[in-house]
N, C-alpha and C positions, 0 to 999 in steps of 0.2 A: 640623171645622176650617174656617172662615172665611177664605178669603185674597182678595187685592186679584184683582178682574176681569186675566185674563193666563194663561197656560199656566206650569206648573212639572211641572221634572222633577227629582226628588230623590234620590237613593243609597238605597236603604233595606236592601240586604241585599248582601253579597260571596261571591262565592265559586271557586273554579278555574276554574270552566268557566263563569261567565255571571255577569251584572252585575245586580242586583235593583234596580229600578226603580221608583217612583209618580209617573203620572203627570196631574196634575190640570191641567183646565181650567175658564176660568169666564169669566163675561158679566154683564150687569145683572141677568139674568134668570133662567141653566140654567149650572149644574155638575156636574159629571161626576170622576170619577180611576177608576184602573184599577193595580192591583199587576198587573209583567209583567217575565220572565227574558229580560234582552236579553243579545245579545253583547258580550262585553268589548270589542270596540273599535267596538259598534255607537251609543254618544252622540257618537264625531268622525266616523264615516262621515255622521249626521244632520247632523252640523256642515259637515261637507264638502259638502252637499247642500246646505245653506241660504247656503254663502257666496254671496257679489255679488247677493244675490236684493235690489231685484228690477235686475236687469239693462237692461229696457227694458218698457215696458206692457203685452206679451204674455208676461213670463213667469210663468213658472207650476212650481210644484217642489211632487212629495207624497211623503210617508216612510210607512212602516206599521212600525210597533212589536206583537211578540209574534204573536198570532194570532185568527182567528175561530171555528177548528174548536174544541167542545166537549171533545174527546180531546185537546186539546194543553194542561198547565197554564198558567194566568198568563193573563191580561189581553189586551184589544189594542187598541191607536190606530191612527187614522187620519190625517193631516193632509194638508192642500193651502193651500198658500201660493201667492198669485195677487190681480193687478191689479185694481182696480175700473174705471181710467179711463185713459186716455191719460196725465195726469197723474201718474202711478206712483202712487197710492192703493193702500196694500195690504191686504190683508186673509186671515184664516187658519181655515178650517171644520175643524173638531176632530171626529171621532166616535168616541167613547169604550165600550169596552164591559168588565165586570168576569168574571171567572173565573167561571161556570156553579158555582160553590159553592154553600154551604149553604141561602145567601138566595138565591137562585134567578138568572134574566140580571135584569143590572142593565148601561143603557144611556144613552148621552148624546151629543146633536148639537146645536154650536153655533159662533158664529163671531165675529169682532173684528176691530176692524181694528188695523193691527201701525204701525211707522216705520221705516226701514230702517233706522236708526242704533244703534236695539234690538236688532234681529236680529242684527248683530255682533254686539255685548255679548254676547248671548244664546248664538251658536256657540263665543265664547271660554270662556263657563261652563262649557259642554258638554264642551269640551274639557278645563279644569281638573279639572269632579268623575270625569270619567271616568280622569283621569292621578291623582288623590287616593282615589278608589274610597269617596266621602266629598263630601256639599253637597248643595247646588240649582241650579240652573239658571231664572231666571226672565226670561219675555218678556211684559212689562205692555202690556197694551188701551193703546190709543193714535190720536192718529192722528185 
């Protein structure tokens, strides 16, 4: 699947105890997604993370979604949301890895720059598919 340069996070699976997640990033150049069992209330706590970003040129805010160990199922992201310039330029390094399955590690690191006015939008989604347990979530290259 083809989707516009931007980070998406999608619902893809429900259940009692954790919230089934994909999640895809992309650039001109290197894409990535990763399926990963996040916490039910773990797309607003990212949300809560990313509000007021960026606050002044030195901030800097990173989330990590699922995990890295082998023995744990599902996927894992990285993210780091941070400044390029005095000017609040911002920009977001993704590093994407998929579940050690059948087709073996499959991995991806890339980065975009964001707008902050996005980033809202983008933690209101977060917030909505996680209260609907249902959508997407998308924050488009920019900037």
């Amino acid at each position: 699947m083809q989707l516009a340069s931007g980070l998406t996070i999608r619902v893809v699976d429900t259940d009692d105890d954790y919230l089934g997640i994909e999640i895809y990033a992309s650039n001109d150049r290197f894409a990535g997604s990763a399926q990963i069992y996040a916490g039910l209330e773990e797309l607003s706590e990212f949300a809560a993370r990313l509000a007021g970003f960026p606050s002044n040129s030195d901030d800097a805010r990173v989330y990590e979604f699922g995990s890295r160990d082998p023995s744990v199922a599902g996927g894992y992201a990285g993210l780091r949301f941070y400044c390029l310039d005095r000017a609040g330029h911002a920009i977001v390094e993704i590093g994407i890895e998929e579940d050690h399955g059948r087709d073996g590690r499959a991995m991806a690191h890339l980065s975009f720059r964001i707008e902050a006015a996005a980033i809202d939008r983008f933690a209101s989604a977060l917030r909505e598919i996680q209260h609907a347990h249902t959508g997407e979530a998308v924050l488009p290259a920019g900037g």
